[in-house]
mmCIF file of the C-alpha atoms, coordinates in Angstrom:
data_MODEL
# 
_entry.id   MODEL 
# 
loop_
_atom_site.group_PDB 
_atom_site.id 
_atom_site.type_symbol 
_atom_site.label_atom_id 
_atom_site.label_alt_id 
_atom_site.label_comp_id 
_atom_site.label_asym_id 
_atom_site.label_entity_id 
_atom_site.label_seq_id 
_atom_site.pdbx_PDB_ins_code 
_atom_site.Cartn_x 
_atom_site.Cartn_y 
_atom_site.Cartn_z 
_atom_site.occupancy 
_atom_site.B_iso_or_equiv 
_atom_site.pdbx_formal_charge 
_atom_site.auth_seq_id 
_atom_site.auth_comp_id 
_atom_site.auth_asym_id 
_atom_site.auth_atom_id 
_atom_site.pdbx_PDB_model_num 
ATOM 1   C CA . UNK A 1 1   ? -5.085  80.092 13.055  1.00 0.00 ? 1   UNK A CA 1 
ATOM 2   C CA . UNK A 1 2   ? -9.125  79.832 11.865  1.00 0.00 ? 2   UNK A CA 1 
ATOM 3   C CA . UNK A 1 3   ? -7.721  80.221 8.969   1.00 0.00 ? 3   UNK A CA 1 
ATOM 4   C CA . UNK A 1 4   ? -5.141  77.324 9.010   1.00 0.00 ? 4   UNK A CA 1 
ATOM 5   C CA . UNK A 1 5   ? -8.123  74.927 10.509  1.00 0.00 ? 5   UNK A CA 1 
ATOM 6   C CA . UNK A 1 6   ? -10.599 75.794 7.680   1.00 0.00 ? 6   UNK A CA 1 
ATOM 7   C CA . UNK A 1 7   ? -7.569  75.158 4.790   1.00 0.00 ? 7   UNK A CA 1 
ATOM 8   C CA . UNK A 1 8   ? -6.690  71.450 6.602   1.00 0.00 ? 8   UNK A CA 1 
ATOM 9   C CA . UNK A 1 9   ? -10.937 70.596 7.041   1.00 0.00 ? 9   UNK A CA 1 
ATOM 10  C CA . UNK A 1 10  ? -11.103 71.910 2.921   1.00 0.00 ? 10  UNK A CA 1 
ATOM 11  C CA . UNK A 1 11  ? -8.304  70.372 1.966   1.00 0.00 ? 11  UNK A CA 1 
ATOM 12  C CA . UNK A 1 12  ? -10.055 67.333 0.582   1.00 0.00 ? 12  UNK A CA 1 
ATOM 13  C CA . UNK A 1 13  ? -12.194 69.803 -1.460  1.00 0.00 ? 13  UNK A CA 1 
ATOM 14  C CA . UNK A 1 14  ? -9.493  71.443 -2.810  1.00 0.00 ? 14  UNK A CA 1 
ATOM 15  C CA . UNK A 1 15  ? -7.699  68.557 -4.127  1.00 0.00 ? 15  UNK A CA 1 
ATOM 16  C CA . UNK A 1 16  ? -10.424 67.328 -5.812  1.00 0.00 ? 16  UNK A CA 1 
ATOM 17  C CA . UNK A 1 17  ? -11.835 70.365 -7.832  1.00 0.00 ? 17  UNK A CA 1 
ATOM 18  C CA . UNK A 1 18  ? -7.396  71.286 -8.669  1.00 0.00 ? 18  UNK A CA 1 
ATOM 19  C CA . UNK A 1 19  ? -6.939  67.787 -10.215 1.00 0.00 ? 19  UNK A CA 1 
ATOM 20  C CA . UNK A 1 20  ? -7.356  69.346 -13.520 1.00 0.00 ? 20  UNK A CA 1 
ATOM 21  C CA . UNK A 1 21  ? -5.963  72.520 -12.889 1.00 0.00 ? 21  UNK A CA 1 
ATOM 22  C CA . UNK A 1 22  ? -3.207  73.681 -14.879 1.00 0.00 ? 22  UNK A CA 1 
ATOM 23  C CA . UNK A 1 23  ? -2.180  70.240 -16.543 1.00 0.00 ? 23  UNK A CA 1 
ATOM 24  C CA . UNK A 1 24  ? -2.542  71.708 -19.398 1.00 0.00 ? 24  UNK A CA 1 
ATOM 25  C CA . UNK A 1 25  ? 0.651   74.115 -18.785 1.00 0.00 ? 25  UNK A CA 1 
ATOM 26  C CA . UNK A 1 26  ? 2.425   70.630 -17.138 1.00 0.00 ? 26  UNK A CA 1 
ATOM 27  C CA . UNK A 1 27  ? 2.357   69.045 -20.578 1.00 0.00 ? 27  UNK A CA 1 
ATOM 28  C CA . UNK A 1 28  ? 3.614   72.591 -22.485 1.00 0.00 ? 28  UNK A CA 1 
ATOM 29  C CA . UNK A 1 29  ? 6.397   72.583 -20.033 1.00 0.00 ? 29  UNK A CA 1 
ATOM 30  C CA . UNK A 1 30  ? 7.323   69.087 -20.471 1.00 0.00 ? 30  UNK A CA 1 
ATOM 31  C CA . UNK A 1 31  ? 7.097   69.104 -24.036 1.00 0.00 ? 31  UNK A CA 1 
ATOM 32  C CA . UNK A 1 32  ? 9.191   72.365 -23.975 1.00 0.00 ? 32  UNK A CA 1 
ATOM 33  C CA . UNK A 1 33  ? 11.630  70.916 -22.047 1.00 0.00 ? 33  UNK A CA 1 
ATOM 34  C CA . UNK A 1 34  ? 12.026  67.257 -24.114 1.00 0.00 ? 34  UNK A CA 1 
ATOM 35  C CA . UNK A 1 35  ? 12.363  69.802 -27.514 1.00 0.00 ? 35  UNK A CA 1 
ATOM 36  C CA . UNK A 1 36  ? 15.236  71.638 -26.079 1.00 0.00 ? 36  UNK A CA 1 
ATOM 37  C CA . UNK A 1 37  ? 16.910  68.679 -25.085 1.00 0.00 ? 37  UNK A CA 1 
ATOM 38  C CA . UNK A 1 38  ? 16.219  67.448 -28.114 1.00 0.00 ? 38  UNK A CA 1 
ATOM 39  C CA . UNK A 1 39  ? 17.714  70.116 -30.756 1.00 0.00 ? 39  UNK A CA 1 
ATOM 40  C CA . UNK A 1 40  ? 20.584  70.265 -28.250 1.00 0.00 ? 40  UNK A CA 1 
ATOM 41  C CA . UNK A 1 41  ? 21.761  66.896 -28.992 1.00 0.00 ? 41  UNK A CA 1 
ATOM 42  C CA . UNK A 1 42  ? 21.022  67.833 -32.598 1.00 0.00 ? 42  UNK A CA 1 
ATOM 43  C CA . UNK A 1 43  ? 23.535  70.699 -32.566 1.00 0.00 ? 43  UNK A CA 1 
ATOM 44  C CA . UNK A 1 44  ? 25.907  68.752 -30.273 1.00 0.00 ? 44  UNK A CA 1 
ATOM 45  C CA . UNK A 1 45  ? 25.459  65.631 -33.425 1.00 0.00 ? 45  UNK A CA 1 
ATOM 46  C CA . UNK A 1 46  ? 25.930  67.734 -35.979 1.00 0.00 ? 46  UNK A CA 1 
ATOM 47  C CA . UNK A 1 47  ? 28.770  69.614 -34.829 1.00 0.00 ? 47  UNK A CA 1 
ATOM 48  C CA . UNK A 1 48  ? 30.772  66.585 -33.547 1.00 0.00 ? 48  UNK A CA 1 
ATOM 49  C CA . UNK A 1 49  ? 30.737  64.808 -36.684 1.00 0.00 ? 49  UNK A CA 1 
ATOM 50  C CA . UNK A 1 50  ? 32.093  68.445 -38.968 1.00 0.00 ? 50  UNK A CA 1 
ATOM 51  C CA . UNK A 1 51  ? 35.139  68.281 -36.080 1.00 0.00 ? 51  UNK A CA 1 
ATOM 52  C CA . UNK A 1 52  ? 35.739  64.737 -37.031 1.00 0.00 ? 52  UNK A CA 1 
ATOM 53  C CA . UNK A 1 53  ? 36.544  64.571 -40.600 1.00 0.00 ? 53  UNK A CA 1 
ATOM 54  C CA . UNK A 1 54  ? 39.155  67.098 -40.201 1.00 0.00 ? 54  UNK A CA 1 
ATOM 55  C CA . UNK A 1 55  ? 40.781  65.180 -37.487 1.00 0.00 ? 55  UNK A CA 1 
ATOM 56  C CA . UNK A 1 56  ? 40.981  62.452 -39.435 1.00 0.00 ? 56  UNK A CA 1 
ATOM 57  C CA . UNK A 1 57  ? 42.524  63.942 -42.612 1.00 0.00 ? 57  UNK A CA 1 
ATOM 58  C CA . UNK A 1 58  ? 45.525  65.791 -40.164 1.00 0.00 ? 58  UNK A CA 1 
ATOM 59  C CA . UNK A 1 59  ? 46.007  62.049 -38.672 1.00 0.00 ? 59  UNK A CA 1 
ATOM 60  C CA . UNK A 1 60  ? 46.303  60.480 -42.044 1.00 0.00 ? 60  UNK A CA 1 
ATOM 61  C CA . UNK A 1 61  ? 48.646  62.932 -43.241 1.00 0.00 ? 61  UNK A CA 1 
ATOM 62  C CA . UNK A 1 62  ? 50.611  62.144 -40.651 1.00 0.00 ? 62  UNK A CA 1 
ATOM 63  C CA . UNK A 1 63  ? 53.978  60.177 -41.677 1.00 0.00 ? 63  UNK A CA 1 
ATOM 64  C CA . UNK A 1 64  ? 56.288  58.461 -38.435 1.00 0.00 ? 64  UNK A CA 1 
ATOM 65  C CA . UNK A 1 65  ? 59.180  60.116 -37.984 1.00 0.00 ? 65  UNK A CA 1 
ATOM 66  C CA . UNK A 1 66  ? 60.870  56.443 -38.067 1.00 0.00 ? 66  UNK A CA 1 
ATOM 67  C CA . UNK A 1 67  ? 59.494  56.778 -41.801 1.00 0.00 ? 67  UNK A CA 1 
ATOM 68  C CA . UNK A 1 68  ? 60.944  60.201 -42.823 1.00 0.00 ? 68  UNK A CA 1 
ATOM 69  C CA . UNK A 1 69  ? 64.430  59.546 -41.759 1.00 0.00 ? 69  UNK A CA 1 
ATOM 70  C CA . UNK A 1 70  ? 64.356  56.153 -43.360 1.00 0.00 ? 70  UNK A CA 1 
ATOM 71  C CA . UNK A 1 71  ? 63.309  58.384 -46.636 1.00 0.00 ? 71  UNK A CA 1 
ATOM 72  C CA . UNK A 1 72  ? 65.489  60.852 -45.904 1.00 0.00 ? 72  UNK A CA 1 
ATOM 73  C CA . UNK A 1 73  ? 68.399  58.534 -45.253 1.00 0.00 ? 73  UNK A CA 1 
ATOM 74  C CA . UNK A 1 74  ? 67.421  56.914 -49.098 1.00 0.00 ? 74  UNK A CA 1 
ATOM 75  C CA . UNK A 1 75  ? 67.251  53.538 -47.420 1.00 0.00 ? 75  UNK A CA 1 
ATOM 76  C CA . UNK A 1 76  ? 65.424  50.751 -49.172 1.00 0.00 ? 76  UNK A CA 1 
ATOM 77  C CA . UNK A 1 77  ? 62.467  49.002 -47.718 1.00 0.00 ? 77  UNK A CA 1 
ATOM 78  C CA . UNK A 1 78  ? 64.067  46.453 -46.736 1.00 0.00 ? 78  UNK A CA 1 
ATOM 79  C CA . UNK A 1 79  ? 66.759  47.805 -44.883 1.00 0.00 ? 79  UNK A CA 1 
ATOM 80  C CA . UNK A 1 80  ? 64.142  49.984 -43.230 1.00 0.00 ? 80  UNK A CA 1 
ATOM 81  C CA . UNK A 1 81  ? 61.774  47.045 -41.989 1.00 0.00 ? 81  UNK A CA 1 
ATOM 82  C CA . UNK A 1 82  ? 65.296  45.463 -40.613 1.00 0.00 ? 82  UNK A CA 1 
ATOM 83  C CA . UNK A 1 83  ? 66.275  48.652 -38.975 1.00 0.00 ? 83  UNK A CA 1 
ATOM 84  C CA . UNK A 1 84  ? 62.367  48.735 -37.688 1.00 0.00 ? 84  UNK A CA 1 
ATOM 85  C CA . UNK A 1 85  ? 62.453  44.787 -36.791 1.00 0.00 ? 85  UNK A CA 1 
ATOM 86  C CA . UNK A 1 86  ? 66.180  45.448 -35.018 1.00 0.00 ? 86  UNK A CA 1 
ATOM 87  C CA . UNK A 1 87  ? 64.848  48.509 -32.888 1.00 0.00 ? 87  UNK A CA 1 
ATOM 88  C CA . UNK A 1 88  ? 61.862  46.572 -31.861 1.00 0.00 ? 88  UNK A CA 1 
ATOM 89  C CA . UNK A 1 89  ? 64.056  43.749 -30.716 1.00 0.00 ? 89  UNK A CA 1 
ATOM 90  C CA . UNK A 1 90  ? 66.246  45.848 -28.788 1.00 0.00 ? 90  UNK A CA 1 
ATOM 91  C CA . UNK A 1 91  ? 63.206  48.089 -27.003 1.00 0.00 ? 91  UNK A CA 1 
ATOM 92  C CA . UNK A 1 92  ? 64.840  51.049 -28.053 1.00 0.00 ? 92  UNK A CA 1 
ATOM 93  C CA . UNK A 1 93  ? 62.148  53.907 -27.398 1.00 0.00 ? 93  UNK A CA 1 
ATOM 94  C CA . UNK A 1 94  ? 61.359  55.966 -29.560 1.00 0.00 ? 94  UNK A CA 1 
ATOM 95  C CA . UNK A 1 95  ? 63.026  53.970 -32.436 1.00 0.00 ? 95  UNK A CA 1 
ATOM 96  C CA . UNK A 1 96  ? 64.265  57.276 -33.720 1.00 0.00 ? 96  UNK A CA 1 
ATOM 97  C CA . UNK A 1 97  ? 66.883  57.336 -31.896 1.00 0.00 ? 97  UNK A CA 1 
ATOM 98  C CA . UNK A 1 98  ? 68.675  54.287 -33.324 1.00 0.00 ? 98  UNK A CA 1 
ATOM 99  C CA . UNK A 1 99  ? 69.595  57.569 -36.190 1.00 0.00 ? 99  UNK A CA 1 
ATOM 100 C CA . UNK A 1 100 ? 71.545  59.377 -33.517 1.00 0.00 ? 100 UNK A CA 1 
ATOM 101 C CA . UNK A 1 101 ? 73.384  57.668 -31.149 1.00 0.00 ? 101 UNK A CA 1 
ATOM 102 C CA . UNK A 1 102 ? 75.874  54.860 -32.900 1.00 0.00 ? 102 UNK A CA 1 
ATOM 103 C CA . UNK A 1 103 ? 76.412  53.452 -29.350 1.00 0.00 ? 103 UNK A CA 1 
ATOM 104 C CA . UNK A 1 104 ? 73.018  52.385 -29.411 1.00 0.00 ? 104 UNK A CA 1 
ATOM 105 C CA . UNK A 1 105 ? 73.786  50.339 -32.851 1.00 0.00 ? 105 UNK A CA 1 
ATOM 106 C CA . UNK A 1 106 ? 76.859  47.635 -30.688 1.00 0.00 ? 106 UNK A CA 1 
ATOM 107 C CA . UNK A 1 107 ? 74.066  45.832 -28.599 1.00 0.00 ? 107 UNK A CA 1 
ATOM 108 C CA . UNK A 1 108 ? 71.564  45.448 -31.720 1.00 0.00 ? 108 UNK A CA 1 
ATOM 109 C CA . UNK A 1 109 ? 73.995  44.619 -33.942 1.00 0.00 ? 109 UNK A CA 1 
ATOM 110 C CA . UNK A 1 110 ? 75.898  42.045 -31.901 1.00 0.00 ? 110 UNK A CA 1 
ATOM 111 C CA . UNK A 1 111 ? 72.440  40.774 -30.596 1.00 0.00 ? 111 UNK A CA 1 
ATOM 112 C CA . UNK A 1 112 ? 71.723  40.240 -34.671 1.00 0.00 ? 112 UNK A CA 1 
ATOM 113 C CA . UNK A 1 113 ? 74.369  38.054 -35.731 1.00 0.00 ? 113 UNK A CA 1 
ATOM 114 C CA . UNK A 1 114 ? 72.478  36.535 -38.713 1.00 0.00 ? 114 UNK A CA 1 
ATOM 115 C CA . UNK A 1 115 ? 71.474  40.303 -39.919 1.00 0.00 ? 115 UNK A CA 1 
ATOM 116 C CA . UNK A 1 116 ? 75.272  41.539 -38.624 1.00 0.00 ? 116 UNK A CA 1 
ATOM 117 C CA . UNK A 1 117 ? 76.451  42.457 -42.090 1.00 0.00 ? 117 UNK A CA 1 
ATOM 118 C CA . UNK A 1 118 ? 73.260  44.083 -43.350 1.00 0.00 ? 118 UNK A CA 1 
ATOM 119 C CA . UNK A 1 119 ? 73.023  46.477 -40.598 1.00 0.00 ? 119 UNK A CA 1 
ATOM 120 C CA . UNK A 1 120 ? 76.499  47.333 -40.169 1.00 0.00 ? 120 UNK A CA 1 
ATOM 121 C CA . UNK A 1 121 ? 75.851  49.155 -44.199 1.00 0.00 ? 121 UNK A CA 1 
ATOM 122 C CA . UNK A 1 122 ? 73.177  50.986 -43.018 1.00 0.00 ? 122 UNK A CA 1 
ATOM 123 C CA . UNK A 1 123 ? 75.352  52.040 -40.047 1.00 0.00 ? 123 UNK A CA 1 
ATOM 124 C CA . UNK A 1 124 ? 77.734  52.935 -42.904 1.00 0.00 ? 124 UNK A CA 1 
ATOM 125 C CA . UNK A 1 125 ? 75.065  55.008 -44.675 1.00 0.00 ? 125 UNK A CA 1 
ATOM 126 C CA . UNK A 1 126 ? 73.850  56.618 -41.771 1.00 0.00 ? 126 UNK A CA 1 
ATOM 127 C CA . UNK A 1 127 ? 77.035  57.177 -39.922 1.00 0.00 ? 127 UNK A CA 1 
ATOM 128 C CA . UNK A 1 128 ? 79.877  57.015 -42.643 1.00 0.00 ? 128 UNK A CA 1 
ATOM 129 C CA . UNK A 1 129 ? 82.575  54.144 -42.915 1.00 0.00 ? 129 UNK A CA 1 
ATOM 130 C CA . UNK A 1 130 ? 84.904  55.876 -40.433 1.00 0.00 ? 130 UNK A CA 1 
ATOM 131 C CA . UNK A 1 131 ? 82.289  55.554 -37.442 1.00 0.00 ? 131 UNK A CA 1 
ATOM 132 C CA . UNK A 1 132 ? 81.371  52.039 -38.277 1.00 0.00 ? 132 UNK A CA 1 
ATOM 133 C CA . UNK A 1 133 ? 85.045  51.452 -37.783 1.00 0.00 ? 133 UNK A CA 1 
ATOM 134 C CA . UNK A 1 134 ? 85.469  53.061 -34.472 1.00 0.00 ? 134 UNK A CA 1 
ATOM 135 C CA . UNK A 1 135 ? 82.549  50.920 -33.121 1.00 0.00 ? 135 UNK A CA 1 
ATOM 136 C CA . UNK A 1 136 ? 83.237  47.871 -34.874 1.00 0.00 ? 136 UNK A CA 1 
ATOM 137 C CA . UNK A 1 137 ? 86.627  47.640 -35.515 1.00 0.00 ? 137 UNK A CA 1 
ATOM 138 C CA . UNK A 1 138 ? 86.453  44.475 -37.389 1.00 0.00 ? 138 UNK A CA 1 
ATOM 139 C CA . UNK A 1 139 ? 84.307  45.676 -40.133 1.00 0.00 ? 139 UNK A CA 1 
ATOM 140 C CA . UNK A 1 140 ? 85.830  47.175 -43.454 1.00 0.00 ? 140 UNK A CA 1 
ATOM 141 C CA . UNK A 1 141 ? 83.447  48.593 -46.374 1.00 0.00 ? 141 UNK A CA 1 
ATOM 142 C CA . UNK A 1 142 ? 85.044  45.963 -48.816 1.00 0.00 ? 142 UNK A CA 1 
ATOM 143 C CA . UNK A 1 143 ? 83.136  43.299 -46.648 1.00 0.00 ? 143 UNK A CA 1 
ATOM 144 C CA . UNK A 1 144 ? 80.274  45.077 -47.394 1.00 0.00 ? 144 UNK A CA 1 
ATOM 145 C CA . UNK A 1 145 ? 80.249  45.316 -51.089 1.00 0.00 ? 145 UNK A CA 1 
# 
C-alpha cells in the first residue's frame, strides 16, 4: 500500500519527465496506420475501376428481347415502334409477351382503332391469317394488302 501512496504523491513527477516519452513511436504508428489505409483504398480504386469496364461492355452487348423477336419476326421499324407504342399503352408486362398470347392482341387492338389495320398484319405475320381470323373475325388478308 506504501507503495500505492508513493506512486499517487510522484505522480506529478512522473507525468512531467514521460511527456516526451515514446512520441516518437506515437507518430511511427500513426503514420503506419494512415499508409495502410491509404494503399488499401489504392488497391480497392484500382481494382473497382478493371471490374467496371467489363460490366459495361456485357451491358452494351446486351439487345431487349422485345428487339430480337421484332428481328426475328423480320418486322420493320415501324411496325416494331407501333407494336412497342401499343404494348406500352396497354401495360402489358413484359412486352414480350404480346408474341405469345393472341388473346392479349383483342384489347390493344380494339383500344387502337386508328392503328387497327396496321396491327392486325403484324398479328398476321406473327400469328398467320387463320388466327387473326379466329380473333377477329371481321378481318380478311385482302383488307390488308
Amino acid at each position: 500500500m506504501s507503495f500505492l501512496y508513493s506512486l499517487l504523491a510522484n505522480l506529478p513527477d512522473i507525468a512531467r519527465s514521460s511527456r516526451s516519452y515514446g512520441s516518437g513511436k506515437y507518430y511511427i504508428i500513426l503514420s503506419s496506420v494512415i499508409t495502410a489505409f491509404a494503399l488499401l483504398w489504392v488497391v480497392m480504386y484500382i481494382l473497382d475501376k478493371r471490374k467496371k469496364p467489363e460490366q459495361g461492355t456485357t451491358v452494351k452487348k446486351q439487345i431487349p428481347l422485345f428487339t430480337q423477336l421484332c428481328d426475328a419476326h423480320e418486322l420493320s421499324s415501324s411496325q416494331s415502334v407501333l407494336l412497342k407504342t401499343m404494348t406500352d399503352r396497354a401495360g402489358l408486362q413484359p412486352p414480350e409477351t404480346i408474341f405469345i398470347d393472341p388473346s392479349l392482341w383483342t384489347h390493344c387492338v380494339d383500344e387502337s382503332r386508328h392503328n387497327r389495320e396496321p396491327l392486325l398484319e403484324i398479328m398476321q405475320c406473327l400469328f398467320g391469317v387463320e388466327r387473326v381470323q379466329r380473333w377477329f373475325p371481321e378481318y380478311t388478308s385482302e383488307s390488308a394488302t
